[in-house]
N, C-alpha and C positions, 0 to 999 in steps of 0.2 A: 518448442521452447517451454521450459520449465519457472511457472511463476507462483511464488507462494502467497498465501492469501495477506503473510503480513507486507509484501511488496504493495498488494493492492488495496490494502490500505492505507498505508503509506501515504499513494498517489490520489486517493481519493481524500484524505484530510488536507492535502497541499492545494488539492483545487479548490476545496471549501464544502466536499461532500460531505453526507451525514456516511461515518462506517462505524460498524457494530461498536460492545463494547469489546472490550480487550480484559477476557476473562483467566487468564493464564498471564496474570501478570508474576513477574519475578518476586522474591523474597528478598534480593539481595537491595542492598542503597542505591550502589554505584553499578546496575545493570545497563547496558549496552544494548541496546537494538541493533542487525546489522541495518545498513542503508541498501537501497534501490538502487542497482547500476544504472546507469544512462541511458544504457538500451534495453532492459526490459521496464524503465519508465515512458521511453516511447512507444512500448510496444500495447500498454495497457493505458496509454491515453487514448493511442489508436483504437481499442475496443471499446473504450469508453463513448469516445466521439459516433464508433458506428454501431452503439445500443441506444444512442441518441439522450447519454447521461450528462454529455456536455453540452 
């Protein structure tokens, strides 16, 4: 499974982790981030849980 880093950050701002800053941010106003499917959000809380981040 393929998970981009901005997935995992994502999931680590929703749990209340510290993640990097976000250096590539748009130019645009009304820029769009896509969202974290469902299940590559459980699959990276799953790693999370077993690096013992959660």
């Amino acid at each position: 499974m393929k998970v981009s880093s901005l997935h995992i950050s994502q999931v680590k701002r929703k749990c209340g982790l510290e993640a990097g800053q976000d250096y590539h941010l748009s130019k645009k106003e009304d820029a769009k981030a896509p969202q974290c499917p469902p299940e590559k959000e459980a699959a990276i809380m799953d790693a999370l849980r077993h690096f013992g981040m959660l």
